[in-house]
C-alpha positions as CSV (number, residue, x, y, z in Angstrom):
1,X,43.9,28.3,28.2
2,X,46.7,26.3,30.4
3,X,49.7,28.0,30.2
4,X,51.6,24.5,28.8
5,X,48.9,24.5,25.9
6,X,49.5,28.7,25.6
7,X,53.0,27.1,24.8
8,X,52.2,24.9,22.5
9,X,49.9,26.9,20.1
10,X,52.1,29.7,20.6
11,X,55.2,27.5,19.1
12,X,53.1,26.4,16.2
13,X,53.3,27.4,12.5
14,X,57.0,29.8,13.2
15,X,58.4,27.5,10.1
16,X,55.5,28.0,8.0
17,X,55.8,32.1,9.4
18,X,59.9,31.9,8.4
19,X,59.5,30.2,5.1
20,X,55.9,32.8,4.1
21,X,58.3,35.8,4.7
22,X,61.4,34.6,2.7
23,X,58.6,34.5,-0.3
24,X,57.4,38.1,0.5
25,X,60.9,38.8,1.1
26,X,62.1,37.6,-2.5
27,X,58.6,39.2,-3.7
28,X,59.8,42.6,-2.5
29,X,63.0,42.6,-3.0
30,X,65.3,43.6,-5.9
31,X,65.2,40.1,-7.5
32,X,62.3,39.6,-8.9
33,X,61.4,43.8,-9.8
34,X,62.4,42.6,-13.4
35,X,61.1,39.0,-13.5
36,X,58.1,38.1,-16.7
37,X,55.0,36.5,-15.0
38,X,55.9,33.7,-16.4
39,X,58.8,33.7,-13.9
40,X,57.2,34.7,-11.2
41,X,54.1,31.8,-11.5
42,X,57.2,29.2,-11.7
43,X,58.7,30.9,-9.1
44,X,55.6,30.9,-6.6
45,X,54.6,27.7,-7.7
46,X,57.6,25.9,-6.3
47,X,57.8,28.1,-3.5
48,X,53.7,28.4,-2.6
49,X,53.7,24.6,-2.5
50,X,56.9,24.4,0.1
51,X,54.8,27.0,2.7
52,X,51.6,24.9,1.8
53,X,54.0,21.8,2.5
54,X,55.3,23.5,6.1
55,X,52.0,24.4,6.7
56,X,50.7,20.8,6.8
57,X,53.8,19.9,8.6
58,X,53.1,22.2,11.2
59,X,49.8,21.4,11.8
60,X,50.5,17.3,12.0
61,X,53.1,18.6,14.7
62,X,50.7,20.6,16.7
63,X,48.7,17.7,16.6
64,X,51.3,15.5,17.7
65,X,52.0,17.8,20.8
66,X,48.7,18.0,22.4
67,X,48.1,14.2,21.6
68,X,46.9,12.9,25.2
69,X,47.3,9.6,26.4
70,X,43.5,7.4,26.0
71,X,42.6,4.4,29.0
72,X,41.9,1.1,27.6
73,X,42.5,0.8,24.1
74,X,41.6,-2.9,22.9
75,X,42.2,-4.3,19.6
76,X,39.8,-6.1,17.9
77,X,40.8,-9.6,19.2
78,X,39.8,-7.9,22.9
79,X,44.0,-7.8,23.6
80,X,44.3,-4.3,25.8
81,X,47.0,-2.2,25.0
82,X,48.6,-1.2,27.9
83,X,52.0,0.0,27.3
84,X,52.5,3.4,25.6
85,X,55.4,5.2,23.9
86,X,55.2,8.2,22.5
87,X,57.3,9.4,19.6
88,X,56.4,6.7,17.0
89,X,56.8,8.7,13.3
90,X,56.0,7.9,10.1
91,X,56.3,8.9,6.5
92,X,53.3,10.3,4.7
93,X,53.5,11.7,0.6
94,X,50.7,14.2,-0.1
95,X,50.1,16.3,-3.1
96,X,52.1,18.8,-1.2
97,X,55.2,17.1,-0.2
98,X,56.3,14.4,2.0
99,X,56.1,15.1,5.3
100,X,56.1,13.4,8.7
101,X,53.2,12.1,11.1
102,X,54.3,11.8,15.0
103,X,52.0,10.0,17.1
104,X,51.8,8.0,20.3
105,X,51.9,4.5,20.1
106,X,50.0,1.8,22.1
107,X,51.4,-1.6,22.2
108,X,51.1,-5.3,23.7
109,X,53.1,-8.2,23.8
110,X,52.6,-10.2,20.5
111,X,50.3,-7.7,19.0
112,X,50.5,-5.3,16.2
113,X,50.4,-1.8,17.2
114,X,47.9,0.6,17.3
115,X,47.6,4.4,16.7
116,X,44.0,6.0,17.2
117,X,45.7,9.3,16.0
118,X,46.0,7.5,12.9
119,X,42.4,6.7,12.5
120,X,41.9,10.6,13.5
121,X,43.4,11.2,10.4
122,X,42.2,9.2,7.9
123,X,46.0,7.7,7.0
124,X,46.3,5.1,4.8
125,X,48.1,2.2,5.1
126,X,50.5,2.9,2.4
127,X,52.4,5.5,2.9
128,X,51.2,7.6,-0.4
129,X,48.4,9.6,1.0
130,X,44.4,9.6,-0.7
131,X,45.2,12.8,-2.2
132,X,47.8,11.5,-4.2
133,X,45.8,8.3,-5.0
134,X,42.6,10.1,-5.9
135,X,45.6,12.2,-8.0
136,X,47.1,9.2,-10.0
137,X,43.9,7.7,-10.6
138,X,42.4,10.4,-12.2
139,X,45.5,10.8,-14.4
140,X,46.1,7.5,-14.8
141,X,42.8,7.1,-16.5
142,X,43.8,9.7,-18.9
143,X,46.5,8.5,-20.4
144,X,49.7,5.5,-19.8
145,X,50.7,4.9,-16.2
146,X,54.0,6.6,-17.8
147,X,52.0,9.8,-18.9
148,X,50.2,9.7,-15.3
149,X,53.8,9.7,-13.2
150,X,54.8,12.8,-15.6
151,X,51.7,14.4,-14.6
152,X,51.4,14.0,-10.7
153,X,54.9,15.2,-10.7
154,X,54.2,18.7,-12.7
155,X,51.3,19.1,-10.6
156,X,52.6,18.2,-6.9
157,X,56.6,17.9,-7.6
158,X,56.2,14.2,-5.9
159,X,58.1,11.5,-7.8
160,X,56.4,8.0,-8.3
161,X,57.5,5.4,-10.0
162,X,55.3,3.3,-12.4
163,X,54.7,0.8,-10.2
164,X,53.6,2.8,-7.0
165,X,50.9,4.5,-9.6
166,X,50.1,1.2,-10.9
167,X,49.4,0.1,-7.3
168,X,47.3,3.2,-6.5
169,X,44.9,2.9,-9.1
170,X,44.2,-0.4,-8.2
171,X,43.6,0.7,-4.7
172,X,41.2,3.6,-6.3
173,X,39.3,1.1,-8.0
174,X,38.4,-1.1,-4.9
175,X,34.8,0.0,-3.9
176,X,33.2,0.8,-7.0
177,X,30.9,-2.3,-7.4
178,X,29.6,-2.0,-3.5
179,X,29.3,2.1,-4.5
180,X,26.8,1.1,-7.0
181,X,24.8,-1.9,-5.2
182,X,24.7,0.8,-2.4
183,X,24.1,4.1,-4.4
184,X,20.5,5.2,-4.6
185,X,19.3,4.4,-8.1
186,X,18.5,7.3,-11.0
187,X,15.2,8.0,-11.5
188,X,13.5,8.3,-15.1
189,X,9.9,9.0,-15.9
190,X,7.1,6.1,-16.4
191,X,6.8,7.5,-20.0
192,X,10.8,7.2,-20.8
193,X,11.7,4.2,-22.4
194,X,14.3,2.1,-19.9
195,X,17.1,0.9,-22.9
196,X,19.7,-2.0,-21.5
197,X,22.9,-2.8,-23.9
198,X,25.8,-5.0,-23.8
199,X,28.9,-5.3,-26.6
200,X,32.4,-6.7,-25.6
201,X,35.6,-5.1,-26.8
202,X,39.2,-7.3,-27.0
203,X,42.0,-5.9,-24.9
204,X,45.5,-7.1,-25.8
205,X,46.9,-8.9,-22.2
206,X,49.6,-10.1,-21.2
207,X,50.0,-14.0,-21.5
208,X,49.3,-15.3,-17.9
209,X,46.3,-12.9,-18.3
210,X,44.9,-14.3,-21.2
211,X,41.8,-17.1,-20.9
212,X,42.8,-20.5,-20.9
213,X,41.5,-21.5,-24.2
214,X,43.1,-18.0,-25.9
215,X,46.3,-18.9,-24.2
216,X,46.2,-22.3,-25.5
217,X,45.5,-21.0,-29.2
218,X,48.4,-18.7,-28.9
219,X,50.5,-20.9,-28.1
220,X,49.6,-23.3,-31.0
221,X,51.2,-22.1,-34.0
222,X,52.5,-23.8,-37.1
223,X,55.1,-21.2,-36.9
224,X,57.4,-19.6,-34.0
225,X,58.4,-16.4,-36.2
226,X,55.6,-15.5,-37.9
227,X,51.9,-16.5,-38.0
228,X,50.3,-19.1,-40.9
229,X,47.4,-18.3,-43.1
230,X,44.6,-18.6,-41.0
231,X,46.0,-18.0,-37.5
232,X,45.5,-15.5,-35.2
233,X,48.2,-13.5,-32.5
234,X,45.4,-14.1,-29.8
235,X,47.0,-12.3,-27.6
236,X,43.1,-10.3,-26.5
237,X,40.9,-10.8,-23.6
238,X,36.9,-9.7,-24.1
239,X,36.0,-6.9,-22.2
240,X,32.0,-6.9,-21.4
241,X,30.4,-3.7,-21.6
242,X,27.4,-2.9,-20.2
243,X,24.5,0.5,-20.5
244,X,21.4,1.8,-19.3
245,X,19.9,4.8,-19.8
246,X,16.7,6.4,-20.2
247,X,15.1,8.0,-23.5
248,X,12.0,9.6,-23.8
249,X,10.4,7.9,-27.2
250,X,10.4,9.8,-30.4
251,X,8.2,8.0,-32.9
252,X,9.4,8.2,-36.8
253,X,9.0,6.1,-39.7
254,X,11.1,4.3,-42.1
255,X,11.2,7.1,-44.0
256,X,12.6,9.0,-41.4
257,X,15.5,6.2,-41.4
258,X,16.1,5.6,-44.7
259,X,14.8,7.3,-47.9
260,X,13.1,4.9,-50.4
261,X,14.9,4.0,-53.6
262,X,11.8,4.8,-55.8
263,X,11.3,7.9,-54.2
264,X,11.3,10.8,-56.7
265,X,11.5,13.5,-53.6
266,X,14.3,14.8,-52.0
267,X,14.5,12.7,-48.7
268,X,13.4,14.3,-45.5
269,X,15.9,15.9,-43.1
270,X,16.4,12.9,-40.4
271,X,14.5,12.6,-37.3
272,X,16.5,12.9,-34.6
273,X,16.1,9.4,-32.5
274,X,15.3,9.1,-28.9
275,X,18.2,10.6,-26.9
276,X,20.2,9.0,-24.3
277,X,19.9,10.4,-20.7
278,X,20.8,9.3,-17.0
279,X,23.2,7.2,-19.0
280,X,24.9,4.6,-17.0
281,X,28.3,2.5,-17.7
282,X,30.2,-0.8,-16.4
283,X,32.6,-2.6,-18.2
284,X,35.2,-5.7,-16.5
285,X,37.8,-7.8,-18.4
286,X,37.5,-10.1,-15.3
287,X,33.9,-11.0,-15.2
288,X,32.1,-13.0,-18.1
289,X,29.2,-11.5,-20.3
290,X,26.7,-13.2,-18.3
291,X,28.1,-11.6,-15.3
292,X,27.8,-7.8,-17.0
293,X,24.4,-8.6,-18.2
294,X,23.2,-9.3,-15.1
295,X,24.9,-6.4,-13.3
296,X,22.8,-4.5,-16.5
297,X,19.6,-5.4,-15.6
298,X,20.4,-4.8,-11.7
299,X,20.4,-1.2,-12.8
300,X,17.7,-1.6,-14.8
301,X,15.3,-3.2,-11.7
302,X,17.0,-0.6,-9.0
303,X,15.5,2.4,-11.4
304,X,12.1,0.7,-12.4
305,X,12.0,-2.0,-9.6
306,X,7.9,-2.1,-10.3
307,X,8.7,-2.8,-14.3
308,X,6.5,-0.3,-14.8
309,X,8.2,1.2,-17.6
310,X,9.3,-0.2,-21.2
311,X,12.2,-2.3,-21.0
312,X,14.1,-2.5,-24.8
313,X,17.8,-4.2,-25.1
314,X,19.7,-3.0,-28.0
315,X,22.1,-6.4,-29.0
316,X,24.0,-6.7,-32.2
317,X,22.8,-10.2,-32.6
318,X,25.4,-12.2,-31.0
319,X,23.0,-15.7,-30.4
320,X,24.7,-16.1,-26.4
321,X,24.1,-12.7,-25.5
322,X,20.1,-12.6,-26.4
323,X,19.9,-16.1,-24.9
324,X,21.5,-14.6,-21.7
325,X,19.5,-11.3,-21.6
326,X,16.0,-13.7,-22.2
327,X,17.9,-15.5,-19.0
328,X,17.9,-12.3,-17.0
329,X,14.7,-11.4,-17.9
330,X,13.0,-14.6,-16.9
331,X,14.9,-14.0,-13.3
332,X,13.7,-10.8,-12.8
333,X,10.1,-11.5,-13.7
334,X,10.7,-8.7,-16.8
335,X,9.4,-8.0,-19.9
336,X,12.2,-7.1,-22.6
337,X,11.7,-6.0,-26.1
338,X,15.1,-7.2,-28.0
339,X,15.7,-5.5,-30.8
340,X,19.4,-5.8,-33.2
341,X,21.1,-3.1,-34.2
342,X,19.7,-1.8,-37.7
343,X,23.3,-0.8,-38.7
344,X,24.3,-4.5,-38.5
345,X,21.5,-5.4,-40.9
346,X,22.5,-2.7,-42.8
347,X,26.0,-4.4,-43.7
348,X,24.8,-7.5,-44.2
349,X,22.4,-6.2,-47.1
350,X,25.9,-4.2,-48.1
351,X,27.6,-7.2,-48.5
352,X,24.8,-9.6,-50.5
353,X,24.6,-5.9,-52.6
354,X,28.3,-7.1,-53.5
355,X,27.6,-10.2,-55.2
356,X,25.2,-8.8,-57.9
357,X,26.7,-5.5,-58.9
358,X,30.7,-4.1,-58.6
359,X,31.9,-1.9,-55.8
360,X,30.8,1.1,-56.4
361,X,27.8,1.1,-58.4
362,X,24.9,3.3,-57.6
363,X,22.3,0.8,-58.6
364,X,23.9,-1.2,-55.5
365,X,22.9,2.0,-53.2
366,X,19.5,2.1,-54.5
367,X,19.1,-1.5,-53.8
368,X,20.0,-1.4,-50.1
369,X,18.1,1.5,-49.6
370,X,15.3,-0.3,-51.0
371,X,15.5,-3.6,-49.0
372,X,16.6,-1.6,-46.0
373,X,13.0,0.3,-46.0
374,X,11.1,-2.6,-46.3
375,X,13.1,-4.3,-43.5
376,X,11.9,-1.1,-41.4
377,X,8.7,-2.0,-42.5
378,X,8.1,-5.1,-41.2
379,X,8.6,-6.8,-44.3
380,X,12.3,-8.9,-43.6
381,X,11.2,-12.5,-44.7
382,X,10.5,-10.8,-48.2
383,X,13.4,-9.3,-48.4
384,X,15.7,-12.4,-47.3
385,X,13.4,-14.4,-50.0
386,X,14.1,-11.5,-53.1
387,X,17.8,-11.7,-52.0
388,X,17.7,-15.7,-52.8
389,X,15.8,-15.3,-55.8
390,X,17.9,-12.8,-57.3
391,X,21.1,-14.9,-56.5
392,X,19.2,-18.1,-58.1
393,X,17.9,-15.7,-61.3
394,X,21.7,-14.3,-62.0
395,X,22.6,-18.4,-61.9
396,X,25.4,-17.4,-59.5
397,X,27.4,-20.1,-58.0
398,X,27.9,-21.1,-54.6
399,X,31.0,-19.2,-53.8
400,X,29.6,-16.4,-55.8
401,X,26.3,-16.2,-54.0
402,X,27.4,-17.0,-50.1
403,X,26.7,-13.1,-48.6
404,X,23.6,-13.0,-50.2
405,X,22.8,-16.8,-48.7
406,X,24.1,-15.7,-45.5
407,X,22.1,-12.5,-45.5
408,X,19.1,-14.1,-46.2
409,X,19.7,-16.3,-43.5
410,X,20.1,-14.1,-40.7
411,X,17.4,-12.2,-41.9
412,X,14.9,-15.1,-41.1
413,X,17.1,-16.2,-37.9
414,X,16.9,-12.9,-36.5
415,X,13.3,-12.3,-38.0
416,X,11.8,-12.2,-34.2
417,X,14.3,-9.1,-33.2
418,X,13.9,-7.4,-36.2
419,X,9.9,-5.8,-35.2
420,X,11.4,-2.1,-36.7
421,X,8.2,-1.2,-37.4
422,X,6.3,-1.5,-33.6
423,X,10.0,0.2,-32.9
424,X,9.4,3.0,-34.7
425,X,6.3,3.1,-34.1
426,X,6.4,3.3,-30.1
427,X,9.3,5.8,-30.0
428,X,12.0,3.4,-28.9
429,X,15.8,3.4,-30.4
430,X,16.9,1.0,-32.9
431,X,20.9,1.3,-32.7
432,X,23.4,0.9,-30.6
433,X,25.5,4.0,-30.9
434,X,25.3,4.9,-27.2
435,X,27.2,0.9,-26.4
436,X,29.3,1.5,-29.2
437,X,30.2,4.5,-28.3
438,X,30.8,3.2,-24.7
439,X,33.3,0.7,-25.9
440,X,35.2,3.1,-28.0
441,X,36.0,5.3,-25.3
442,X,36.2,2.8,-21.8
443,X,38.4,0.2,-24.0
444,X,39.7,1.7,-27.0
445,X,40.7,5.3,-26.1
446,X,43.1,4.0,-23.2
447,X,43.5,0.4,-23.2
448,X,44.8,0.5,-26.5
449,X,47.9,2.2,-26.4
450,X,50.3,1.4,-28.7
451,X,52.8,-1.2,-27.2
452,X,50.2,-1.8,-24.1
453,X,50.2,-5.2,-22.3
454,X,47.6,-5.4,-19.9
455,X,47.3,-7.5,-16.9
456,X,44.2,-8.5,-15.2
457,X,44.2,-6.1,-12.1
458,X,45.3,-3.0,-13.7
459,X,42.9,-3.6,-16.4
460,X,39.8,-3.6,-14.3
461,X,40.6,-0.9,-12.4
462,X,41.1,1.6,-15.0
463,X,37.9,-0.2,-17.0
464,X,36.1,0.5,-13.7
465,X,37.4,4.1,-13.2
466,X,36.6,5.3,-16.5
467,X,33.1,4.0,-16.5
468,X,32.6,5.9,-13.1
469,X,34.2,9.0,-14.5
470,X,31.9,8.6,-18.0
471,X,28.7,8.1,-15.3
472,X,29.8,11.9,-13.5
473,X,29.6,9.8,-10.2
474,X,33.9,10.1,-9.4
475,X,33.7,12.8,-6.7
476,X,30.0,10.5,-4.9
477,X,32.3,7.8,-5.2
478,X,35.5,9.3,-3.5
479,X,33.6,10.5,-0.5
480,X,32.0,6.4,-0.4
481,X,35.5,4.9,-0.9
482,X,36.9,7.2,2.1
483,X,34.8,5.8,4.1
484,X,35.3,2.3,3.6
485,X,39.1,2.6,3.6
486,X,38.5,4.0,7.1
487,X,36.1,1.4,7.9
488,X,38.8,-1.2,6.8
489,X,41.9,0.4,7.6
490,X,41.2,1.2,11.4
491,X,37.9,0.7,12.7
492,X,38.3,-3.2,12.3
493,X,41.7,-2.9,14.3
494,X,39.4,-1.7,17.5
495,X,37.6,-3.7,19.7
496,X,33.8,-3.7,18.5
497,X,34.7,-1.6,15.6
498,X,34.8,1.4,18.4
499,X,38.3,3.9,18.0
500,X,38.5,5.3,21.3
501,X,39.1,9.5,21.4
């Protein structure tokens, strides 16, 4: 080893030396012989982080000192670099501290700088380092941006303000679509059923956020300090929700679903359903549904690109998102099984139950129990045709008998995506829990914070983070999104992509 390089590792880490023995000093000594463990973790904490902080220092400085000077650096516009200075610092936050990054500098007239020892590192362009980003996005998907600053700060003793972890999480979220186009696909069996579901979920935004048409109807009122009968705040953008998973078929019968009102037997313990595996989650309040949907059955093709498999979309019956999934379909040459949510059929024979008997009576219960078997029978035009002729038979009157005439009516609508019984029969799932369950926890569990204003940026990203965290694919993703921040942040600054070492 040259003697001038002997010199230089030699002179490295003495601060992080000094600063390690005044913690074994304090350690040792008579001040902290009588302190609790509670004491000493606080005390250690503080104090471990400043030698882990020194330590870091130290090594950037090392680094610094045997920096040597390169021949022809180029920037991407083919400009050479020729003039160097050496010195050039700047200010980098990190879980453990701020410190300070020296490096030498290559410049040309008219021409940004540039700093290959930079691109060594991996240094952002903001001066919050990825630790601390991968940090405040994790947190701030957790809980308010507020809760996230409080919690970065307890765990690294780095202050950010609201904004700067606003502005991180953003940054987070940048490369999670391309993660997934690129990300090699999961794999089920040919024999597990391949289940695609969508549902949408309102997030309250702030006004310029809103969609024209919402922003218009808020803005519309009869009233400026309090709403009319009628009228809505509309103060929500739709967040589209999208799942695929896999399910290996469980075949039951209606009586497994639902116990028969005639029945003089106890009913049957339930059969469990198909369960939900190699789940997969997306959700945007930028894109439309049709956008979501398609970005559904993406998934769908990159696991069974062959369609070799049994395709069934789970829907709650909304009329544009079945015409958009038969849209998707038709464009990837698939065969999908639609079938509605059972639940939702379920209320509406709840709510024609209400116009022949009064809340609460039993003989209501047995009713829907009744219809609700034969609709998971096969038998659904029958029971939207008794439901009309009971209303007409009780003479009821128009006002008296719309639920029933509405059930009935969806009942026949809906008759083609109502096939429970080739459902149950095959093994497939007939509810959407798993999308419903999706939407509770991306949109409701943190976008709705009490007093919570969205706007459109923040909003996607934290959508987009907590679907990645909910599909176990955060750390993959980290290691992707690394990359691609050093792909954009030096590599296109070099001539030919090419940073010269």
């Amino acid at each position: 080893m040259p003697d001038s390089e002997a010199s230089i590792t030699g002179a490295a880490f003495q601060r992080s030396r000094a600063l390690l023995d005044t913690v074994t000093d304090w350690l040792g000594g008579g001040a902290s012989a009588q302190a609790t463990h509670a004491e000493l973790e606080a005390q250690l904490q503080t104090r471990g982080r400043d030698v882990l902080r020194q330590l870091l220092q130290d090594h950037l400085d090392l680094r610094a000192a045997r920096e040597a000077r390169l021949a022809g650096v180029s920037d991407a516009d083919g400009v050479d670099h020729r003039y160097v200075e050496s010195g050039h610092d700047r200010g980098l936050a990190t879980v453990l501290g701020p410190v300070s990054v020296t490096r030498i500098a290559y410049r040309a007239r008219g021409a940004t700088n540039l700093y290959p020892a930079d691109a060594a590192l991996g240094l952002p362009e903001e001066k919050h380092s990825h630790g601390l980003r991968r940090l405040t996005a994790i947190e701030a998907t957790r809980g308010s941006f507020d809760a996230a600053v409080e919690a970065v700060q307890r765990a690294t003793g780095v202050l950010l303000g609201k904004r700067q972890a606003q502005e991180l999480t953003v940054r987070a979220a940048a490369d999670i679509e391309d993660f997934y186009t690129a990300r090699a696909p999961q794999q089920g069996t040919d024999a597990d059923v391949l289940v695609l579901s969508c549902d949408a979920k309102g997030i309250v935004m702030r006004p310029e956020a809103l969609r024209q048409a919402t922003a218009k109807a808020a803005t519309s009122r009869k009233l400026s300090t309090r709403l009319s009968k009628g009228e809505q705040r509309h103060r929500k953008r739709m967040a589209e929700v999208g799942a695929v998973y896999d399910a290996a078929p469980v075949v039951r019968t209606p009586a497994d679903i639902i116990a028969t009102a005639t029945s003089d037997q106890p009913p049957r313990p339930a059969q469990p359903g198909p369960a939900a595996r190699g789940k997969w989650l997306t959700a945007s309040v930028t894109a439309e549904a049709a956008d979501v949907i398609a970005a559904v059955f993406d998934e769908a093709t990159r696991r069974d690109p062959d369609h070799r498999r049994t395709w069934v979309a789970l829907v709650d019956g909304n009329n544009h998102q079945i015409e958009r999934i038969n849209a998707q379909a038709a464009d990837h040459d698939a065969r999908v099984h639609i079938i509605i949510d059972f639940i939702h059929v379920i209320e509406y024979l709840w709510k024609a139950a209400w116009c022949f008997w009064r809340e609460g009576d039993k003989a209501a219960e047995q009713w829907v129990a009744g219809h609700a078997h034969a609709i998971l029978a096969g038998r659904a035009s029958t029971v939207a045709a008794a439901i009309r002729r009971k209303a007409t038979y009780n003479n009821l009157a128009a006002t008296q008998r719309n639920n029933a005439d509405t059930a009935a009516a969806y009942l026949l609508n809906k008759r083609p995506y109502l096939d429970y019984r080739s459902a149950l029969a095959n093994g497939w799932p007939i509810a959407t829990g798993v999308i419903e369950g999706a939407c509770r926890h991306l949109v409701n569990g943190r976008m709705d914070i009490t007093g919570a204003r969205w706007g459109l940026d923040r909003a996607e990203a934290i959508l987009k983070l907590r679907a990645l965290t909910s599909n176990g694919d955060f750390d993959a993703y980290w290691t992707y999104h690394l990359a691609q921040e050093q792909q954009r942040t030096h590599h296109t600054r070099y001539l030919g992509g090419v940073i010269p070492s």
